[in-house]
VONU-691096 format. One record per atom (N, C-alpha, C): residue in one letter; x, y, z. Coordinates in steps of 0.2 Angstrom, whole numbers, padded with zeros to 4 digits, always signed. Layout:
aXYZ/...
// end
This chain:
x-0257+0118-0154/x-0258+0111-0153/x-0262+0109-0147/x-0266+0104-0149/x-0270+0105-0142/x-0267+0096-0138/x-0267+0096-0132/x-0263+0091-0129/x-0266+0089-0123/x-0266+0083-0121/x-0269+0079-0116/x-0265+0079-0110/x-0268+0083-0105/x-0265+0081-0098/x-0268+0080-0093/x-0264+0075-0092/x-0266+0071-0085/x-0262+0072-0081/x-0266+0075-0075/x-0265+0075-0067/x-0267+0072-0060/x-0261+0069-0059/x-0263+0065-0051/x-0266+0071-0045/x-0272+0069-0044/x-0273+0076-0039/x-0277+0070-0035/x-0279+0074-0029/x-0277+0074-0020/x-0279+0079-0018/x-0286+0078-0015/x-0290+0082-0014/x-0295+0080-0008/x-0290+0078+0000/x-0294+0074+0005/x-0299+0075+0007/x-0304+0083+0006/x-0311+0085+0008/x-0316+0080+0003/x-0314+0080-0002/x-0317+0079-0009/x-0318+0072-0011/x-0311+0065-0008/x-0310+0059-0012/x-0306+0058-0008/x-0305+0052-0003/x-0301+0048+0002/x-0294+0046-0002/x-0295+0045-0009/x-0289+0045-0013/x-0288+0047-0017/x-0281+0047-0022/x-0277+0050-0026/x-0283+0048-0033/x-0283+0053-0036/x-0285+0048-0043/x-0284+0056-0050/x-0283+0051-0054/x-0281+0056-0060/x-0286+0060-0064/x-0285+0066-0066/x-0290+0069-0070/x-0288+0071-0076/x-0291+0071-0080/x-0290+0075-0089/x-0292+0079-0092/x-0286+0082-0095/x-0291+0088-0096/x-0288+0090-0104/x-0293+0093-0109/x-0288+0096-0115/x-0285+0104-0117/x-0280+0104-0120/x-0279+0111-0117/x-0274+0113-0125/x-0275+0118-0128/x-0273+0121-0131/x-0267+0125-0130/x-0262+0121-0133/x-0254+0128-0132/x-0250+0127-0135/x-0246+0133-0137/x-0241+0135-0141/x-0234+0129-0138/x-0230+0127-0144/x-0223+0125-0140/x-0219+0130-0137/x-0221+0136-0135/x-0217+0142-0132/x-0218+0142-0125/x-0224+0138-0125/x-0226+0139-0116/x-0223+0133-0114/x-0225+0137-0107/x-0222+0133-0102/x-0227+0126-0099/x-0226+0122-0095/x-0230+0117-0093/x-0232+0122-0089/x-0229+0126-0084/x-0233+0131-0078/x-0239+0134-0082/x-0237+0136-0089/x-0241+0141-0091/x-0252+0137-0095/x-0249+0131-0095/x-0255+0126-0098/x-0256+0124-0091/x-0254+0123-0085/x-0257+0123-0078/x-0261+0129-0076/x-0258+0134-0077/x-0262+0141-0073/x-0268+0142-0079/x-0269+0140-0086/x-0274+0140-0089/x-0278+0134-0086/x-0274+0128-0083/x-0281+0125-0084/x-0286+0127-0076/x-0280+0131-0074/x-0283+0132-0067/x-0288+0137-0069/x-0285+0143-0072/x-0290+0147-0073/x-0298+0149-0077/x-0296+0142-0080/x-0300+0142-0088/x-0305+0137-0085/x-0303+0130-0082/x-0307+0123-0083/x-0308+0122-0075/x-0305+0121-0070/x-0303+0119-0066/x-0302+0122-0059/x-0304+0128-0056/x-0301+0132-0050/x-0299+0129-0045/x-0303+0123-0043/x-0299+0118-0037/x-0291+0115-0040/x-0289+0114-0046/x-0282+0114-0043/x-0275+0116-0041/x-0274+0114-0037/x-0269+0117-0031/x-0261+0116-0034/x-0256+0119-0035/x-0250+0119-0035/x-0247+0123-0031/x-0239+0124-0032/x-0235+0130-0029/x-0233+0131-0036/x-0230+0143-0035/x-0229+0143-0040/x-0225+0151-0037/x-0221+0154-0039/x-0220+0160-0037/x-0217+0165-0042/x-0209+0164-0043/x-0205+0167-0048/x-0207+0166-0054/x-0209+0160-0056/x-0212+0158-0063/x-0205+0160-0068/x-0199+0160-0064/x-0193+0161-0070/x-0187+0157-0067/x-0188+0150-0066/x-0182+0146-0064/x-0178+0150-0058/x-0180+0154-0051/x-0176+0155-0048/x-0178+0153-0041/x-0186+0154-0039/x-0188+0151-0032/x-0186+0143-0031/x-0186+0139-0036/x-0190+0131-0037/x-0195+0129-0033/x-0199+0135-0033/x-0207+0132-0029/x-0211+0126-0034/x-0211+0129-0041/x-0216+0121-0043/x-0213+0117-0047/x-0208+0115-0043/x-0205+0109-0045/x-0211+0101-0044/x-0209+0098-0049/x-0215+0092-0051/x-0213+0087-0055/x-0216+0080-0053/x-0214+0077-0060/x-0218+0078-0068/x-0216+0079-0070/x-0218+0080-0077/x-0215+0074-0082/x-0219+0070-0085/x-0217+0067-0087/x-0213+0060-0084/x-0212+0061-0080/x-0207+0054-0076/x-0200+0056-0072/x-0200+0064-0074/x-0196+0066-0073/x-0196+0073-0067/x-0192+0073-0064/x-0192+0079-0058/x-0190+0086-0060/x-0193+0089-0064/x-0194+0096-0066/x-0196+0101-0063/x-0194+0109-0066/x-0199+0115-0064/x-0202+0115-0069/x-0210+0117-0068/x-0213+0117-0073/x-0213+0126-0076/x-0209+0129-0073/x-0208+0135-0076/x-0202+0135-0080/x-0198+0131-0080/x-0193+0130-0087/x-0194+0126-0091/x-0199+0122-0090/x-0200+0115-0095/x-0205+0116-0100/x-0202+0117-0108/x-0206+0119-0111/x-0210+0116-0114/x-0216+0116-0121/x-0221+0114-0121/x-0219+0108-0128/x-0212+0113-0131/x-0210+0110-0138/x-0206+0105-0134/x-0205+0102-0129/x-0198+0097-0127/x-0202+0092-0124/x-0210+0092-0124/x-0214+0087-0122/x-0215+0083-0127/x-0213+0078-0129/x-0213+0072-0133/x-0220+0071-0135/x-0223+0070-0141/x-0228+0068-0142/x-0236+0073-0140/x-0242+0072-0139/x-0246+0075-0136/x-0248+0074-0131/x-0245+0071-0124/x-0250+0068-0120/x-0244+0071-0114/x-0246+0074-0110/x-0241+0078-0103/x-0245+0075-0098/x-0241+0071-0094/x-0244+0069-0088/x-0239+0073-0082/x-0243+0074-0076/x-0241+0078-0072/x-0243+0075-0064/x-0236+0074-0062/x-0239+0074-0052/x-0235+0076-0047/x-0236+0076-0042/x-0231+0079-0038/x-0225+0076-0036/x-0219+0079-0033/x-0214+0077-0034/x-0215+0069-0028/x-0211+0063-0031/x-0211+0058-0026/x-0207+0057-0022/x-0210+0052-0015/x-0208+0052-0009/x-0209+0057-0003/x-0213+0061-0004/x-0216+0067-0001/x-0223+0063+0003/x-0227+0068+0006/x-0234+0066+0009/x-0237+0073+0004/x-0242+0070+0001/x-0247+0076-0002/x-0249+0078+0001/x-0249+0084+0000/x-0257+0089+0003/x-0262+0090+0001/x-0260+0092-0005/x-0269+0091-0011/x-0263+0094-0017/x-0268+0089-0022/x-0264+0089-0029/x-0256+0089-0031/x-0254+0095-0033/x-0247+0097-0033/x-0243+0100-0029/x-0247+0097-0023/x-0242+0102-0017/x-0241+0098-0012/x-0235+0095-0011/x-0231+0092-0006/x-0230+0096+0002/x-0230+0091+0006/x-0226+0093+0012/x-0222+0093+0013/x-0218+0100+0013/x-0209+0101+0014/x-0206+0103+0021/x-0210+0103+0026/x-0206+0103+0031/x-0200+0099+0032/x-0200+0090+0031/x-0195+0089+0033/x-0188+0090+0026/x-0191+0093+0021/x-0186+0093+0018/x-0182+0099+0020/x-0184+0103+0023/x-0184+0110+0025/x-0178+0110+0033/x-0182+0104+0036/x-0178+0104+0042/x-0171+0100+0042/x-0170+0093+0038/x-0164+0095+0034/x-0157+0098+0031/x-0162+0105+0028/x-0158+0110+0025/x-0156+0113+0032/x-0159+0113+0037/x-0157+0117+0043/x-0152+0112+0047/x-0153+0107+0047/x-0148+0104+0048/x-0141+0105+0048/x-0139+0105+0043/x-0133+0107+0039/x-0129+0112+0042/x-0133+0117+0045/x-0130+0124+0047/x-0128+0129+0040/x-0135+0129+0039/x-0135+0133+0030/x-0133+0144+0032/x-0128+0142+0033/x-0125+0151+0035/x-0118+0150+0038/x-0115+0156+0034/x-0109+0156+0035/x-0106+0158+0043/x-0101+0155+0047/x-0098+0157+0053/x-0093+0156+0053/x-0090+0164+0056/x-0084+0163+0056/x-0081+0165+0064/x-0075+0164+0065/x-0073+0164+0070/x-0070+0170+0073/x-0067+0173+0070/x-0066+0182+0069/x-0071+0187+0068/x-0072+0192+0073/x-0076+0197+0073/x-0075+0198+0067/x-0083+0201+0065/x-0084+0203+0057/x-0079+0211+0055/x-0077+0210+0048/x-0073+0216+0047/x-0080+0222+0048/x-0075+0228+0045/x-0079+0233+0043/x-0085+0234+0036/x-0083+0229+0033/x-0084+0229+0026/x-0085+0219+0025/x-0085+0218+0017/x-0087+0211+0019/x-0081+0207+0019/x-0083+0199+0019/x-0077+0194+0021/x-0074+0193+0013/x-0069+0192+0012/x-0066+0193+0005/x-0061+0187+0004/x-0063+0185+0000/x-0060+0178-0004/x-0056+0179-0010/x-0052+0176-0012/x-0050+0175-0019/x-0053+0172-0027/x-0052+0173-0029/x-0056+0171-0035/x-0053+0163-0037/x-0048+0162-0035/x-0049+0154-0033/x-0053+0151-0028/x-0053+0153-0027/x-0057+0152-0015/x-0063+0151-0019/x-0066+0156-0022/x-0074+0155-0025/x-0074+0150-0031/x-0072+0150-0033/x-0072+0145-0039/x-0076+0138-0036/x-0071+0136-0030/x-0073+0129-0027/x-0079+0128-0025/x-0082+0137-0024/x-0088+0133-0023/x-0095+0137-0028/x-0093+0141-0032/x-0097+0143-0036/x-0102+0137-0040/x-0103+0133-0041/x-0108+0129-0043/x-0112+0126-0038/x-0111+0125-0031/x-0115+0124-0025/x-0119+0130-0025/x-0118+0137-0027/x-0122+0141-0025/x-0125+0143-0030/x-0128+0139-0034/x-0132+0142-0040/x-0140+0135-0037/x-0139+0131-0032/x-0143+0128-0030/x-0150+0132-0027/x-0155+0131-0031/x-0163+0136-0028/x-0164+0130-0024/x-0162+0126-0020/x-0169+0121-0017/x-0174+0121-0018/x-0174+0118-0025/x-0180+0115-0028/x-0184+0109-0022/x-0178+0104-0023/x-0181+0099-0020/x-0180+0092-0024/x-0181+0094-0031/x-0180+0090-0036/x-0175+0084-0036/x-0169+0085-0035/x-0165+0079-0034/x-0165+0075-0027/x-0168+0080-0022/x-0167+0073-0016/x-0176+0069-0016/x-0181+0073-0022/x-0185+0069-0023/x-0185+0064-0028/x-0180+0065-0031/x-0178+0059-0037/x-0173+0053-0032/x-0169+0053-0027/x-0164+0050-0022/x-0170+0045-0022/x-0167+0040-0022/x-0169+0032-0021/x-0168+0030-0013/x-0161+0033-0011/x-0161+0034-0001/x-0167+0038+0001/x-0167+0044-0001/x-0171+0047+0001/x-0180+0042+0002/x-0181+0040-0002/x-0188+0036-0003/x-0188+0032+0001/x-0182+0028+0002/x-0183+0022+0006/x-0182+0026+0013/x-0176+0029+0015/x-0178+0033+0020/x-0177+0038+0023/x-0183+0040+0027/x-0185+0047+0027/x-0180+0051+0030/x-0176+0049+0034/x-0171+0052+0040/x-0165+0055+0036/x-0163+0051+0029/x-0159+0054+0027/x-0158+0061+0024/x-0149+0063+0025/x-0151+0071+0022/x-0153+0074+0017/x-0151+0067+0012/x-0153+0070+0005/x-0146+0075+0002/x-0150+0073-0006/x-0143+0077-0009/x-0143+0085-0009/x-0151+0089-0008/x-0150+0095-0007/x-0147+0097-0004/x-0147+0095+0003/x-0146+0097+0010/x-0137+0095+0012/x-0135+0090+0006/x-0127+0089+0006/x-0125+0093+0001/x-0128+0096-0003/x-0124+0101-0008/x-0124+0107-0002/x-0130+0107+0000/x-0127+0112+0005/x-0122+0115+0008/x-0123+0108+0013/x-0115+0108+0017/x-0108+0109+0015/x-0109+0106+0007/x-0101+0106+0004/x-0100+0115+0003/x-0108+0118+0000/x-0105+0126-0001/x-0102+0130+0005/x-0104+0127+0011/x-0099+0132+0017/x-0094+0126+0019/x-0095+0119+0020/x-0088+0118+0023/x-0082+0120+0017/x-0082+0120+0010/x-0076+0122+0007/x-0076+0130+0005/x-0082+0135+0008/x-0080+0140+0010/x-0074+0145+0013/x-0070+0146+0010/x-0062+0147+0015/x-0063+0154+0018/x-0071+0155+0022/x-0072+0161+0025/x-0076+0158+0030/x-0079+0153+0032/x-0081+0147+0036/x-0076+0144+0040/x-0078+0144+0047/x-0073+0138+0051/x-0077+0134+0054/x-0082+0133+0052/x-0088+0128+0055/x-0088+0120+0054/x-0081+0118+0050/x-0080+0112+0043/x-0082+0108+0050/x-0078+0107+0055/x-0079+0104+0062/x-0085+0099+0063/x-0089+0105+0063/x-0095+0103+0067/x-0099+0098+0061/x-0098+0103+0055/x-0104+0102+0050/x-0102+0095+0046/x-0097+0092+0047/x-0092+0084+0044/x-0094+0082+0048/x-0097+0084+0057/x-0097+0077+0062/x-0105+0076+0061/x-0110+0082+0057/x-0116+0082+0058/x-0119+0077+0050/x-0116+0080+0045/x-0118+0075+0037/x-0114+0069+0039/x-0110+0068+0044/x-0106+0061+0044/x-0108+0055+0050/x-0117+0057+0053/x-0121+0053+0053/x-0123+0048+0049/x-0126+0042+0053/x-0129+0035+0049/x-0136+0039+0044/x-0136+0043+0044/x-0143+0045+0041/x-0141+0052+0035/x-0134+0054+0035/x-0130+0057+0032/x-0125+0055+0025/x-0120+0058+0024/x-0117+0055+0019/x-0115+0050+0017/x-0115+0046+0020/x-0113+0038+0019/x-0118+0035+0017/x-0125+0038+0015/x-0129+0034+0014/x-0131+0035+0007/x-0126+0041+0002/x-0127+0041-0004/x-0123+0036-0008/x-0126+0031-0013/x-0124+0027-0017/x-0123+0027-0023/x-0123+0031-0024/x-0120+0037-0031/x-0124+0034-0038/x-0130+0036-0035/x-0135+0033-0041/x-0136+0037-0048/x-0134+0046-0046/x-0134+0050-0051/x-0140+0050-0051/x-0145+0050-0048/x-0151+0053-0052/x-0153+0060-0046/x-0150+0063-0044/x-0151+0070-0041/x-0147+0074-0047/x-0141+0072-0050/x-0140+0074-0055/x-0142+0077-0062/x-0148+0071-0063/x-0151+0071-0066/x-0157+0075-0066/x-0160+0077-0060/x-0166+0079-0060/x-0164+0086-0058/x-0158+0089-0056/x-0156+0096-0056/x-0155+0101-0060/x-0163+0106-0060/x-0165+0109-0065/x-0158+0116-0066/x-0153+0116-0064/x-0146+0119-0064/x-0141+0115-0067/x-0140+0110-0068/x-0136+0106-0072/x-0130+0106-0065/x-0131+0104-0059/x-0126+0103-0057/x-0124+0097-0054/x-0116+0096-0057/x-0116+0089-0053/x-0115+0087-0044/x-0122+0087-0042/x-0124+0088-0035/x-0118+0081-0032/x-0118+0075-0035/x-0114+0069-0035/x-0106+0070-0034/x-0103+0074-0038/x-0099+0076-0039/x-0095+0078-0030/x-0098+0084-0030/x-0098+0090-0022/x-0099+0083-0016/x-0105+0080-0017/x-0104+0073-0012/x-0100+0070-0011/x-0096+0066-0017/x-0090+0062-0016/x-0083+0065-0013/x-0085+0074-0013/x-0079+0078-0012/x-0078+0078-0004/x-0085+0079-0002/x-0088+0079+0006/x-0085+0070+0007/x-0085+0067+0007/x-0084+0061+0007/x-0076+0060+0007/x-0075+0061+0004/x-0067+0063+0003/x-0062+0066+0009/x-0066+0074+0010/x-0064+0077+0015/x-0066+0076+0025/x-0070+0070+0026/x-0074+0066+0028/x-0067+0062+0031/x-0065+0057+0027/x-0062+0053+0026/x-0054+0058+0031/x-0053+0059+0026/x-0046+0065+0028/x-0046+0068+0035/x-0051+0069+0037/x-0053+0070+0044/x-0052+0064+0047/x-0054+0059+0047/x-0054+0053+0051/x-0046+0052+0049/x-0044+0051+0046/x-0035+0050+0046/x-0033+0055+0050/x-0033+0060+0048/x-0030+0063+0054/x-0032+0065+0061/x-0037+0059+0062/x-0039+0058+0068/x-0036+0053+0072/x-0033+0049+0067/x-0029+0042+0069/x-0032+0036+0067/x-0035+0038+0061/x-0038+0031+0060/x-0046+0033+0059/x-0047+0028+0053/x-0054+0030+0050/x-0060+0025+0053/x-0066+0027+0054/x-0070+0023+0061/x-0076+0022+0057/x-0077+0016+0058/x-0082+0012+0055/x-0088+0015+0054/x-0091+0015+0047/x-0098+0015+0044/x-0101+0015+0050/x-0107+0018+0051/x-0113+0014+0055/x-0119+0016+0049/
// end
């Protein structure tokens, strides 16, 4: 089936602005969108720029909107694109660098925020830290997160503002503060429980929506929220939003 795609590209040496190009491309409903991108790079196109790495749903380096939608273009396949016409641009709320390739430092600085590594406050054993199969349970779906990027590029707070941590960088938090191998909870509640922190999700569900792992990222935030709160009670009293 041969299909119509259009690409937002951004290419500052070349065009002061954004402007879209078309291309037609022949492909099976097996492939992938990555795979009708690396042809048209290879085949039509050399100048277009993406990310791309594992090419098997594990890095979420080329995460993209496709379609309207915040995708990896290495899972999203060619039979689940409605109709003939695949439009394609980078993910939004980002500063482009050229075509499909955003700039992710600050989503990156963010993730570091969080304190994304486990600490504990006991010298390490000889062997590793051990949990119960409950104990993980709690947070096994937080750890199937690749930081893509996708859902805090779909966050509406996020777009509006930039300081925010976003839902990546709060599913984060949740994987080690409910870690029961972790004693950091302390720190890491006083640091997502900034004005530019958890308080500033409004439970839109679209990080949900756009997370190529089916996780519900919404869900682990309200929990943080929760456990947030329970800390301010037993602090003596819960202390005003800022």
């Amino acid at each position: 089936m041969e299909y119509t795609v259009r690409i937002l590209r951004y290419h500052p040496e070349l065009k002061p602005r954004p402007w879209r190009q078309t291309y037609r491309v022949e492909a099976s409903g097996h492939e992938r969108v990555l795979d009708v991108l690396l042809k048209i790079q290879s085949e039509q196109d050399p100048t277009l720029a993406l990310r791309k790495s594992c090419g098997h749903g594990v890095c979420g380096s080329d995460a993209m909107m496709i379609n309207g939608e915040n995708r990896l273009a290495c899972s999203t396949l060619m039979r689940d694109i409605t109709g003939k016409n695949l439009t394609v641009e980078p993910l939004p709320g980002a500063m482009v660098q050229r075509d499909l390739i955003i700039d992710t430092d600050r989503f990156w600085s963010k993730y570091q925020a969080v304190m994304p590594w486990l600490q504990a406050s006991e010298p390490a054993p000889d062997r590793e830290r051990l949990q119960t199969p409950d104990e993980h349970e709690k947070i096994e779906e937080s750890t199937k997160c690749i930081m893509c990027g996708a859902c805090t590029h779909a966050c509406p707070t996020s777009w509006a503002n930039h300081d925010y941590l976003g839902p990546a960088a709060l599913l984060k938090a949740y994987r080690f503060i409910f870690d029961s191998r972790d004693t950091a909870t302390e720190e890491r509640l006083q640091r997502i429980g900034s004005g530019n922190g958890l308080w500033q999700c409004y439970t839109v569900y679209n990080c949900v929506e756009a997370c190529p792992k089916d996780i519900d990222i919404t869900w682990h935030i309200t929990q943080l929220k929760k456990a947030a709160l329970s800390r301010r009670h037993a602090d003596g009293g819960i202390q005003e939003k800022r």
